[in-house]
LUMPASE-352226 format. One record per residue (C-alpha): residue number from 1; x, y, z. Coordinates in pm, 1 decimal, padded with zeros to 6 digits, always signed. Layout:
SITE NUM X Y Z
...
END
This chain:
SITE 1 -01696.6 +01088.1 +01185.6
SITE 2 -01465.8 +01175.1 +01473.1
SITE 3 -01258.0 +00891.9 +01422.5
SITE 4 -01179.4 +01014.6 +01051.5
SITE 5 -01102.6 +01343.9 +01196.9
SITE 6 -00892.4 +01237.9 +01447.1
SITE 7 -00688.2 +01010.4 +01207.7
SITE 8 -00595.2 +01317.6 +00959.8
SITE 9 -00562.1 +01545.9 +01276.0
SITE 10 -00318.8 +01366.6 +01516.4
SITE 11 -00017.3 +01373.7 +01247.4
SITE 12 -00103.1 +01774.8 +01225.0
SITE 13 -00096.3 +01805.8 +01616.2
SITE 14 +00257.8 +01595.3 +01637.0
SITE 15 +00364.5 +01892.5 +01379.7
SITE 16 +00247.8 +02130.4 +01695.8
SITE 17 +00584.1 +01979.7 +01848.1
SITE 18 +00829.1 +02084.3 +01574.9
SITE 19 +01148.1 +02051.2 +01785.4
SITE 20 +01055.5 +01689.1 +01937.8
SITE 21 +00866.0 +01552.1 +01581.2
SITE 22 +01034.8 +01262.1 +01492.5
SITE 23 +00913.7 +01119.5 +01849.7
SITE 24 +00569.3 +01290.9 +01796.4
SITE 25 +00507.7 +01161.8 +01461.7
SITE 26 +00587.2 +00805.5 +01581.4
SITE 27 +00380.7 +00827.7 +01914.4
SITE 28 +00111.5 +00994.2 +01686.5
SITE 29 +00135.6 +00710.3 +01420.4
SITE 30 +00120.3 +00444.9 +01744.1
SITE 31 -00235.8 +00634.5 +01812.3
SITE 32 -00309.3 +00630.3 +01462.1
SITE 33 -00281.4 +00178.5 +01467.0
SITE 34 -00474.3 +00175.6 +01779.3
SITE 35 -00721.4 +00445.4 +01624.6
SITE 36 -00786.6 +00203.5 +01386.9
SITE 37 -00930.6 -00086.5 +01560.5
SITE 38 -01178.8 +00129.6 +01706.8
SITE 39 -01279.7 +00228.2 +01327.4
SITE 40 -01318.7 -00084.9 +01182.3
SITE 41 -01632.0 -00069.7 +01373.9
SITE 42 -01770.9 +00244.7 +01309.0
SITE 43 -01715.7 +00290.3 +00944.9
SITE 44 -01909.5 +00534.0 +00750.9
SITE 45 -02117.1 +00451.3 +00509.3
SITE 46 -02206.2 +00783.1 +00376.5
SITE 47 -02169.2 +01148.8 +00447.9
SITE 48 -01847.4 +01347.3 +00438.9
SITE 49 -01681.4 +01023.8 +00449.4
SITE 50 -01726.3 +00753.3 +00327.5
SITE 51 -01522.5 +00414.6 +00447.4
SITE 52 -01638.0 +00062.5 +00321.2
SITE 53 -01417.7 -00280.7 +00373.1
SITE 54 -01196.5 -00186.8 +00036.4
SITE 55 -01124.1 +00173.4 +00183.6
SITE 56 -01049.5 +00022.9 +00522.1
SITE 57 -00755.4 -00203.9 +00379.5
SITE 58 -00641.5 +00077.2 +00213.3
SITE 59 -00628.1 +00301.8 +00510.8
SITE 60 -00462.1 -00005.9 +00740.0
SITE 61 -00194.9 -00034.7 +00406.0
SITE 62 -00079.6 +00347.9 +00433.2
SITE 63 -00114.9 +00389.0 +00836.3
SITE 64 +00111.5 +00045.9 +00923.3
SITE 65 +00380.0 +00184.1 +00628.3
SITE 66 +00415.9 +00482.8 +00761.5
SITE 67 +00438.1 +00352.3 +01094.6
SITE 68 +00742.9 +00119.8 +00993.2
SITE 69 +00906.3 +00418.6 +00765.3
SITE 70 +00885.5 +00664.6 +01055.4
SITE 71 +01082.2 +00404.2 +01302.2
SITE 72 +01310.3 +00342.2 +00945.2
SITE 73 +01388.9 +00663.1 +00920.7
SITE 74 +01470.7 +00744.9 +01283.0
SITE 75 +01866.4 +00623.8 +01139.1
SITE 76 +01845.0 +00629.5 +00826.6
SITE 77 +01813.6 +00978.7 +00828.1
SITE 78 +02001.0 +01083.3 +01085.1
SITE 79 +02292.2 +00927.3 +00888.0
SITE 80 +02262.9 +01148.5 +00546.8
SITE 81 +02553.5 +01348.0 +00529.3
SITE 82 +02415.6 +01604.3 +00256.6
SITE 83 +02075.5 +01639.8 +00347.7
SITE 84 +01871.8 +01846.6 +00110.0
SITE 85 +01578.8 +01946.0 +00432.8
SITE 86 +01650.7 +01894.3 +00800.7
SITE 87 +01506.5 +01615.5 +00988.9
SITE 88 +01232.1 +01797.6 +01139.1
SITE 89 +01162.4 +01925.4 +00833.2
SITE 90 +01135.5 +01593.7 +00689.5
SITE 91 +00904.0 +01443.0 +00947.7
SITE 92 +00686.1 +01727.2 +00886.9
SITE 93 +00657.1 +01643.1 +00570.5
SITE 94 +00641.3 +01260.4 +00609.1
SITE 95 +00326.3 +01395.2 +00828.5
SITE 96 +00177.3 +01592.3 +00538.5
SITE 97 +00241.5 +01299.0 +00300.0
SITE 98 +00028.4 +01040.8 +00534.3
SITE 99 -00244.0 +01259.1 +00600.0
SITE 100 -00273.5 +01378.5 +00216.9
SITE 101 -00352.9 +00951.1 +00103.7
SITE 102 -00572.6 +00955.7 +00412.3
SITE 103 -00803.5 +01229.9 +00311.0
SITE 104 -00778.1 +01084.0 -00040.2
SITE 105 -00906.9 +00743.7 +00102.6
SITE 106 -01175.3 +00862.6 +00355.5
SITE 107 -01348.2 +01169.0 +00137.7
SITE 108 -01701.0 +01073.0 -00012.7
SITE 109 -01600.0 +01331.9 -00334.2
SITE 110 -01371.1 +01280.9 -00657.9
SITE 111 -01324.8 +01606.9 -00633.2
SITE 112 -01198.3 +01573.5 -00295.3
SITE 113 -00998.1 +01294.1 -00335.2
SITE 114 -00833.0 +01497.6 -00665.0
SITE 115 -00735.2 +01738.5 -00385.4
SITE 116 -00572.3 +01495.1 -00173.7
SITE 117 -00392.1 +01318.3 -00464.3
SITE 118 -00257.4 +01624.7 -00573.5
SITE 119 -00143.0 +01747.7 -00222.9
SITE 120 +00054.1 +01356.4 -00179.7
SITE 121 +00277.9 +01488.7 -00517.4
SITE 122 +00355.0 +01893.4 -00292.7
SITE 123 +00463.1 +01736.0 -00013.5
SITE 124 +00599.0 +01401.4 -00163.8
SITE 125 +00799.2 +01572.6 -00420.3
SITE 126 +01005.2 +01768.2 -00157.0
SITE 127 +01088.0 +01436.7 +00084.0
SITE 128 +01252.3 +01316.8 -00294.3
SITE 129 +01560.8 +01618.6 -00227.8
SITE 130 +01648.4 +01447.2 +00137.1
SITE 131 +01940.8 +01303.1 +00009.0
SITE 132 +02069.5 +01660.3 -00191.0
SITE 133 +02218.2 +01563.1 -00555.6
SITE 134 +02214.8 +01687.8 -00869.8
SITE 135 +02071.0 +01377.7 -00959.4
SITE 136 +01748.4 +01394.5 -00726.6
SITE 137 +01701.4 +01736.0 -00772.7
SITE 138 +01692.4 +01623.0 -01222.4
SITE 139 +01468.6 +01381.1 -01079.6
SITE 140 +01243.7 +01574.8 -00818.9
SITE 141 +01133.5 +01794.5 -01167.1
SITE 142 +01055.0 +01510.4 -01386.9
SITE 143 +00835.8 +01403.1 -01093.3
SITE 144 +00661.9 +01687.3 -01076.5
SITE 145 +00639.5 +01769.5 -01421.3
SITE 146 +00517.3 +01457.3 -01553.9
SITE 147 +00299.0 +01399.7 -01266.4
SITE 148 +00131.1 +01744.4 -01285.6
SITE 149 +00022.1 +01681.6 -01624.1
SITE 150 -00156.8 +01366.0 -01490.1
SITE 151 -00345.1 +01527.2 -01233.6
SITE 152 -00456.7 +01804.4 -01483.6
SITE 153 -00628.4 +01512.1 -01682.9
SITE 154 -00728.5 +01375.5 -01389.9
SITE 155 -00918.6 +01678.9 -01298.4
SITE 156 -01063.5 +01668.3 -01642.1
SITE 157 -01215.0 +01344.7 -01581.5
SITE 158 -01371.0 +01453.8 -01266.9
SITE 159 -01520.1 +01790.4 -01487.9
SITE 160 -01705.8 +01514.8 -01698.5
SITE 161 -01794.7 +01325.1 -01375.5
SITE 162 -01954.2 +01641.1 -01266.4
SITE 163 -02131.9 +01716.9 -01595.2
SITE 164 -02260.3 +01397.3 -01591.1
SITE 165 -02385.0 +01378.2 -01276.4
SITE 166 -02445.6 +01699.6 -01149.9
SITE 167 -02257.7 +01581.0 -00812.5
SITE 168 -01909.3 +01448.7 -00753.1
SITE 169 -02034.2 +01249.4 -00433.1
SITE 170 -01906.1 +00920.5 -00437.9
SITE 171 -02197.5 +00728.7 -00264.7
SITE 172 -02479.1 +00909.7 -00464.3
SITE 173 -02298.6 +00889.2 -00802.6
SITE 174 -02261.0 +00486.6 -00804.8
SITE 175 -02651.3 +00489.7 -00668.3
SITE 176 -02759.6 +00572.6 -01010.3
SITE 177 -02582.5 +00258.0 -01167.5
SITE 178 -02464.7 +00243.8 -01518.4
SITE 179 -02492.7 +00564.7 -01719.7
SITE 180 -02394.3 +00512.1 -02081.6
SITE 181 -02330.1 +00874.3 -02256.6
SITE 182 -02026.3 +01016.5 -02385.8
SITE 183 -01927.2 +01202.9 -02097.1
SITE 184 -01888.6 +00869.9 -01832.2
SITE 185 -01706.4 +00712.2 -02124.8
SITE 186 -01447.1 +01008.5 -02185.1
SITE 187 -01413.1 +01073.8 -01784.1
SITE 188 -01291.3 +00684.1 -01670.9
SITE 189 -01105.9 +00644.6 -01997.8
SITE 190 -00969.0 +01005.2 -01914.0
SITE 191 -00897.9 +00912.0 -01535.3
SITE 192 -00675.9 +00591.3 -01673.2
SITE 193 -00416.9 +00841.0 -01824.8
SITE 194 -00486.6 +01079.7 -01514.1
SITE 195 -00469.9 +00896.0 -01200.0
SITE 196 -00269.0 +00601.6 -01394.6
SITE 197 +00041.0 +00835.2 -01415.2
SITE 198 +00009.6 +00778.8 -01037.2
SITE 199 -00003.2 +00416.1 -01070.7
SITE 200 +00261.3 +00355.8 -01294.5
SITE 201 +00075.0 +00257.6 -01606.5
SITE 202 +00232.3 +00253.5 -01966.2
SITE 203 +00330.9 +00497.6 -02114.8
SITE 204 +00309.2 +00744.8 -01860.6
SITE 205 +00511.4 +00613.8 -01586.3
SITE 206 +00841.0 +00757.0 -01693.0
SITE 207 +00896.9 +00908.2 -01329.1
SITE 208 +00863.0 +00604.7 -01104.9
SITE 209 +01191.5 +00457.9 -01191.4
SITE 210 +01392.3 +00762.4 -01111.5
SITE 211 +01175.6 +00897.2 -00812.4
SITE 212 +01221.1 +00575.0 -00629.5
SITE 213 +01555.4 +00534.2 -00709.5
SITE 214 +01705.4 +00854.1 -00580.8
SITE 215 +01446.6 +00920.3 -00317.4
SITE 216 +01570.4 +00755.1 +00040.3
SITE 217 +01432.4 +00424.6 +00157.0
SITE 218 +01166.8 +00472.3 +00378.8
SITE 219 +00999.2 +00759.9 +00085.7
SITE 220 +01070.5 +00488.7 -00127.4
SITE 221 +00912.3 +00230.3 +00059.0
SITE 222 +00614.7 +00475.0 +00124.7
SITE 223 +00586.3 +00561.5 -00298.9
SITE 224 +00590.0 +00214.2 -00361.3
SITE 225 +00363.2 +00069.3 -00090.8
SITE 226 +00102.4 +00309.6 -00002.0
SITE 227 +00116.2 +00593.8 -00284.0
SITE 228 +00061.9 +00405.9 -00589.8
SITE 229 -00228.6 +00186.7 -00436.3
SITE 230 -00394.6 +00529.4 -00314.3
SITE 231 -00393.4 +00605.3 -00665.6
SITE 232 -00511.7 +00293.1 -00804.0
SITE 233 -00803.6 +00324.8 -00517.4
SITE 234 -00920.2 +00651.8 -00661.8
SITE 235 -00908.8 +00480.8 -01044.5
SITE 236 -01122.2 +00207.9 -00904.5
SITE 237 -01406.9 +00419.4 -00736.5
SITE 238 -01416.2 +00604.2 -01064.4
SITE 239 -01401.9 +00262.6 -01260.1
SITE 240 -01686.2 +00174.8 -01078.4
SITE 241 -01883.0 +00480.4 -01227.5
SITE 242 -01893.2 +00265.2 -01563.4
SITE 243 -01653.8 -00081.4 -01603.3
SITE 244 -01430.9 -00047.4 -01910.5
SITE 245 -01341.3 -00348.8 -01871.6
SITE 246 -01113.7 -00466.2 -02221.6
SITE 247 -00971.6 -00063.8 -02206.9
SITE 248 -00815.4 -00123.8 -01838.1
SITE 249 -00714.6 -00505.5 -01901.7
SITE 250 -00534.1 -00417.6 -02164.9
SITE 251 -00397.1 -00133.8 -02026.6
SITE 252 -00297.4 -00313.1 -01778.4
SITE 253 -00174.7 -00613.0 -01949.0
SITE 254 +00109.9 -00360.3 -02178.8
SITE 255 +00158.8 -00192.2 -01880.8
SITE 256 +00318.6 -00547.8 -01698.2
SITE 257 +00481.5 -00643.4 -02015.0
SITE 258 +00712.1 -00346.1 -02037.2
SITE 259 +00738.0 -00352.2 -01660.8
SITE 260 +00904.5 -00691.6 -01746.2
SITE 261 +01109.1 -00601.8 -02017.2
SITE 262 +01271.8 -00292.5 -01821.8
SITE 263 +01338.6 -00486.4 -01539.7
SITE 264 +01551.9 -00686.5 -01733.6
SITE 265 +01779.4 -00448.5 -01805.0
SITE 266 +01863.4 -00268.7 -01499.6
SITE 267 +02187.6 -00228.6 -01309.5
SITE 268 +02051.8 -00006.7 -01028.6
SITE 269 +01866.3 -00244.7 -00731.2
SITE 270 +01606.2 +00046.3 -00607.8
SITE 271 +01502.1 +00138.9 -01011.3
SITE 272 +01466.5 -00258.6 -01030.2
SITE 273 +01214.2 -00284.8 -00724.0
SITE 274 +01088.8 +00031.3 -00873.5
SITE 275 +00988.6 -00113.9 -01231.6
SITE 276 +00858.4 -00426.4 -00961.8
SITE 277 +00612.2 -00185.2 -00810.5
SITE 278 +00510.7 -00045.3 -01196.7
SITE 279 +00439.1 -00481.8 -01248.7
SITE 280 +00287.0 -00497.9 -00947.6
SITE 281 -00000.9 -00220.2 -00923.8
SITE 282 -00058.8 -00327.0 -01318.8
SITE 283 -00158.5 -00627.7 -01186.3
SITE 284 -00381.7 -00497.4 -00883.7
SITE 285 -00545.4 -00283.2 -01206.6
SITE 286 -00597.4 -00584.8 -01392.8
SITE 287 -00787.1 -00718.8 -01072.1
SITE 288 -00991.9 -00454.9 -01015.6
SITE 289 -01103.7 -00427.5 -01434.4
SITE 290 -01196.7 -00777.7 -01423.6
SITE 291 -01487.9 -00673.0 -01221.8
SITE 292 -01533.0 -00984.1 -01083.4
SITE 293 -01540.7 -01051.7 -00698.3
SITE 294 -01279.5 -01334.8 -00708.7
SITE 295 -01045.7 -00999.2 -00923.5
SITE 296 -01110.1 -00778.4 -00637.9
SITE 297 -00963.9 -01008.0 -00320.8
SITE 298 -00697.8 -01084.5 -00546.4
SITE 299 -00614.6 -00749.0 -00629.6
SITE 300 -00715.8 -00599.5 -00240.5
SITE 301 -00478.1 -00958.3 -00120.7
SITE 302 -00212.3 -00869.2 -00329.4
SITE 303 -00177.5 -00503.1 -00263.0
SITE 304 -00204.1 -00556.8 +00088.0
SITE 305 +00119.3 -00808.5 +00073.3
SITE 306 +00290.5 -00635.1 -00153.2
SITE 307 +00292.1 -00330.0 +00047.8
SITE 308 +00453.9 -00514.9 +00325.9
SITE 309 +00689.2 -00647.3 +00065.3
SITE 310 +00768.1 -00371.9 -00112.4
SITE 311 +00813.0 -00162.4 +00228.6
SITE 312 +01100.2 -00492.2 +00299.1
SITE 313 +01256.9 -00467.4 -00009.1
SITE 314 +01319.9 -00141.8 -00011.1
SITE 315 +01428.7 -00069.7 +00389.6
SITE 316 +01602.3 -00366.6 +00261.0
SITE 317 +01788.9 -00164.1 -00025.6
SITE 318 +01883.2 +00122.1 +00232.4
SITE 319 +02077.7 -00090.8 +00456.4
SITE 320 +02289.1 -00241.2 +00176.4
SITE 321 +02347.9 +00126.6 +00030.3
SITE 322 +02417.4 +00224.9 +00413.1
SITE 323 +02658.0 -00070.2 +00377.9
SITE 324 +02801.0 -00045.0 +00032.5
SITE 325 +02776.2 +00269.7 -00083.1
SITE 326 +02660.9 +00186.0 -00383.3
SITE 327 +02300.5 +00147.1 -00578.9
SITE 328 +02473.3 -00116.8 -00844.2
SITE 329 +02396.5 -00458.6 -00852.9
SITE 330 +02738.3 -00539.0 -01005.5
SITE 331 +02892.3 -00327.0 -00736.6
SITE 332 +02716.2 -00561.3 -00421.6
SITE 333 +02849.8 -00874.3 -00330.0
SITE 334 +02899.5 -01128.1 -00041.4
SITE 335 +02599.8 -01033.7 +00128.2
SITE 336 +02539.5 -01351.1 +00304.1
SITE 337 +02802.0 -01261.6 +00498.2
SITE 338 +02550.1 -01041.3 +00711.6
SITE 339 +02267.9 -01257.7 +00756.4
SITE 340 +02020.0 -01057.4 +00841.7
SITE 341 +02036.2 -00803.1 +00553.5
SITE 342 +02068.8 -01096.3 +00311.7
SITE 343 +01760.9 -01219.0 +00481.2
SITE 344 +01550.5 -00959.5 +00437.4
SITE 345 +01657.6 -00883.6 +00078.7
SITE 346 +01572.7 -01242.2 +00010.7
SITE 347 +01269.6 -01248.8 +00143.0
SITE 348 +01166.0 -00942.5 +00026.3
SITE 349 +01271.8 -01033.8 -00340.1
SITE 350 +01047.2 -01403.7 -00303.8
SITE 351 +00734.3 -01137.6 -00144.9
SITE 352 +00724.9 -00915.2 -00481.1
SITE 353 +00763.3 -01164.7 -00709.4
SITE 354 +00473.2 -01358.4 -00582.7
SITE 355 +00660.2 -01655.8 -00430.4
SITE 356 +00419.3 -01902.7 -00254.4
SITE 357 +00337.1 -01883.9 +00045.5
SITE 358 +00335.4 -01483.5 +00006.4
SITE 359 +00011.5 -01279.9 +00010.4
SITE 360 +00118.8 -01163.5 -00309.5
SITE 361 +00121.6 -01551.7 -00480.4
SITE 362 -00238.1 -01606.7 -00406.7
SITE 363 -00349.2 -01238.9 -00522.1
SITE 364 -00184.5 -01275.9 -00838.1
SITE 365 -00330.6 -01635.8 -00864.0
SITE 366 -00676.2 -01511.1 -00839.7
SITE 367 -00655.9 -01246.7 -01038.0
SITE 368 -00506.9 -01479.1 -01308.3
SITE 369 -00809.8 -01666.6 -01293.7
SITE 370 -01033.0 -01414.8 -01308.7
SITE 371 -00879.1 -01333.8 -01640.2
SITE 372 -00893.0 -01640.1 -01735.6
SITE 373 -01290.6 -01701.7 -01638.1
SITE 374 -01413.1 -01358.5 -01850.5
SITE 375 -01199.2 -01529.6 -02177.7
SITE 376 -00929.7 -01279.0 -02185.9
SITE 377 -00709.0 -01539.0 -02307.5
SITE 378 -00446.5 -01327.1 -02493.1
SITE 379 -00368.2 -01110.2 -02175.9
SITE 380 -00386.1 -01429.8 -01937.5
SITE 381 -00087.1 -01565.3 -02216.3
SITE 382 +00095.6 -01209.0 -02161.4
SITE 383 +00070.8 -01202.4 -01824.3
SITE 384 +00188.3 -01505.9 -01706.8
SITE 385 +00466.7 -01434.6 -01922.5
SITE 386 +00546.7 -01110.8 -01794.7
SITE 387 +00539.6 -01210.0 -01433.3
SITE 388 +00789.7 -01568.7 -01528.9
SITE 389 +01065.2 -01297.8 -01705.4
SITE 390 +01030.4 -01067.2 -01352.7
SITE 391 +01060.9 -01367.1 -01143.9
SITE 392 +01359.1 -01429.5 -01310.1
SITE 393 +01548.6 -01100.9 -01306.0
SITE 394 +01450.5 -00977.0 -00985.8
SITE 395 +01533.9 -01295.3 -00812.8
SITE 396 +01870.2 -01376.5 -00988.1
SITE 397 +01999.6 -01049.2 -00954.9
SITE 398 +01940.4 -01020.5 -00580.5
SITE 399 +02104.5 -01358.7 -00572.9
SITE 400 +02378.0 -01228.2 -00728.4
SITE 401 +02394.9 -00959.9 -00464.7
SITE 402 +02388.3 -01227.0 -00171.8
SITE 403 +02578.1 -01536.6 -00273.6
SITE 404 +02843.8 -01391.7 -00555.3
SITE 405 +03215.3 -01290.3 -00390.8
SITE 406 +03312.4 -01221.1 -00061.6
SITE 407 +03300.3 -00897.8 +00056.1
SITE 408 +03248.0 -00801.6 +00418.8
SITE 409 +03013.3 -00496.5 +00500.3
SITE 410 +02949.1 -00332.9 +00875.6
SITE 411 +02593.8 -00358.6 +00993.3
SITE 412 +02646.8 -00064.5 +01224.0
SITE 413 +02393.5 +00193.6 +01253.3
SITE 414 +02126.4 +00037.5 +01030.2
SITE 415 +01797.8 -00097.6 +01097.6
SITE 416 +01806.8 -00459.9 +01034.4
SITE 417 +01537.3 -00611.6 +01195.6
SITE 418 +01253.0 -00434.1 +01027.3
SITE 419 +01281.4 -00493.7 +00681.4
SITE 420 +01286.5 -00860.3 +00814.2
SITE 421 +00920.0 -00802.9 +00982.7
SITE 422 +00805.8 -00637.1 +00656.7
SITE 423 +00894.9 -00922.4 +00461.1
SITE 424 +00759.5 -01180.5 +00724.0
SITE 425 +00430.8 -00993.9 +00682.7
SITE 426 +00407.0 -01030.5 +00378.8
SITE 427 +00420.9 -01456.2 +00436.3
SITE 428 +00181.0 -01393.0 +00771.7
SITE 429 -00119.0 -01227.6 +00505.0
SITE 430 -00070.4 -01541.6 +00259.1
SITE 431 -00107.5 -01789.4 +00556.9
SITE 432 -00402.9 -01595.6 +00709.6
SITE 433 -00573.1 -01650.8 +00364.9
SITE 434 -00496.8 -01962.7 +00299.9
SITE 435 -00647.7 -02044.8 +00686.8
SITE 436 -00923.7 -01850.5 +00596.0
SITE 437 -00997.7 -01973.1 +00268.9
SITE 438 -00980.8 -02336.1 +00406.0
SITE 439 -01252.9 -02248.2 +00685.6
SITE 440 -01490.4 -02108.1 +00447.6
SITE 441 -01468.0 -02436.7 +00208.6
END
């Protein structure tokens, strides 16, 4: 247990050191990496905690993007001219953020992890206003409107867990196996609208697009990779409760088509990557409903890649605003004139659309087949649809961005080399698993 308590505590101590917390939180977030090794190998398996493999990736996901978006921000920040919060007001929340999905992932309670999915939208919500505009102050309110009115279901659903059960403890809960009454079926079907506003799921992901577009990059990159798959962690544990399996596939499947459709229509490069993440975590859900082992690597391979990716794509999306000025992808051009931002955008681009040799290829590859295996034929159809029309538009607009006109932009005080790492992360976890798949056959 002490290594659980010392991973939410250390980001509350660096707060301890208000005036010096941007170095703080990254030292503390340094600890937090190494902290982690040491946890792998004393995971709990039951008690107020409650860590297995799946949690663990999850936990390694949020610490190592929050790592990256505090050394992100260190600039990025400094360089808003109309900040809505000071910086040490913003690292204290970027602290409050990271331990919030922690305590969500590590808690052996839905009710619990309710709490800590609820306290990620407080603290979250106020990081959106960094960047002061009447815009992301319009779009700070939808958030928390529309998000609110998720979590109230979602609290529902863990009412009906309760009544169920008599207990909301994870471990003792999914002891009992199947229970078939009323009251399981209304809480997971319940939890899908709940903690799928979260996610980004059809209809009721009418926030993403504007959070994540007028949020600043490293919250962006930290919505995109870490928050939504905390979400979609806490739909799976209570998935696992009892499998509706056709419900969340098709759920799922919609979700990816619209995904698909809106990103074909946007001029805005941050609300593209956004509807990308909405495509994405759709098809992590799909994974994770095909209840099938070969579903959950795919959807545990391709969150982990895509949070790497995602992370890229959108440090990547700073620098060119830091550069441009502008969040239009008719207004960017040229930018292979600076190599390394057109690099990373690139590369980024290729990780969320599931390029090979990305992580995020082979996870969307096996959860294809797991669809395919359980004879969901009609959403296999849809899907690989879906995921050929946002190949396409992500990857020709950012190409647009990179190799149309000739426009010089100063790299001065960005950060260019780690959206590059992100990105080349994302290509390290597909190689690891194609080494390790290998070995094992």
């Amino acid at each position: 247990m002490i290594y659980e308590i010392l991973i939410l505590a250390i980001p509350l101590i660096s707060m301890a050191y208000f005036k010096k917390i941007k170095e703080a939180s990254i030292i503390g977030a340094i600890i937090e990496m190494v902290l982690l090794i040491s946890l792998y190998f004393n995971m709990a398996p039951s008690g107020f905690f409650f860590i297995d493999h799946i949690t663990y990736i999850f936990i390694l996901m949020v610490s190592s993007v929050y790592l990256m978006s505090l050394i992100y921000s260190v600039k990025y920040v400094h360089n808003i001219k109309n900040k809505g919060i000071s910086e040490n007001v913003y690292y204290m929340l970027m602290g409050f953020f990271y331990v919030a999905m922690e305590f969500a992932l590590m808690v052996n309670n839905y009710g619990f992890m309710w709490v800590g999915i609820e306290t990620t939208t407080i603290s979250s919500a106020l990081l959106l206003i960094t960047e002061k505009s009447d815009i992301s102050l319009e779009a700070t309110w939808r958030y928390i409107i529309i998000v609110s009115a998720g979590v109230t279901f979602a609290f529902i659903s863990v009412i009906l867990i309760y009544y169920s059960f008599g207990t909301l403890t994870i471990t003792t809960i999914l002891a009992y196996g199947a229970k078939d009454t009323i009251a399981v079926r209304l809480a997971v079907a319940i939890a899908l609208v709940g903690f799928g506003t979260k996610v980004g799921v059809f209809p009721v992901h009418t926030w993403l697009p504007d959070a994540h577009s007028e949020a600043p990059a490293p919250v962006s990159a930290m919505f995109s990779g870490v928050l939504l798959p905390v979400a979609l962690y806490v739909l799976y544990r209570i998935y696992e409760i009892f499998p509706m399996r056709e419900l969340f596939v098709w759920a799922g499947t919609i979700s990816v088509l619209f995904a698909a459709i809106f990103l074909g229509y946007q001029k805005n490069y941050k609300r593209m990557f956004a509807y990308s993440t909405m495509e994405n975590m759709n098809i992590a859900l799909i994974g994770f409903s095909t209840f099938t082992i070969t579903g959950l690597i795919g959807s545990l391979l391709l969150l982990l890649a895509h949070s790497f990716g995602k992370a890229g794509a959108f440090y990547s999306s700073g620098n060119v605003y830091e550069m441009s000025g502008t969040k239009s992808i008719d207004g960017v051009s040229g930018l292979i004139r600076n190599r390394s931002s057109a690099a990373s955008m690139l590369l980024s681009s290729f990780a969320v659309t599931g390029t090979p040799p990305f992580g995020t290829f082979f996870g969307e590859f096996l959860i294809l087949y797991s669809v395919f295996t359980i004879h969901f034929y009609a959403q296999f159809v849809i899907i690989v649809l879906s995921l050929f029309l946002a190949f396409v538009s992500i990857n020709f607009n950012v190409s647009k961005m990179i190799f149309r006109g000739k426009s010089e932009y100063s790299q001065s005080g960005i950060n260019t080399a780690l959206p590059l790492i992100a990105a080349i992360l994302s290509i390290f976890i597909g190689v690891v698993f194609l080494v390790v798949y290998h070995a094992i056959l």
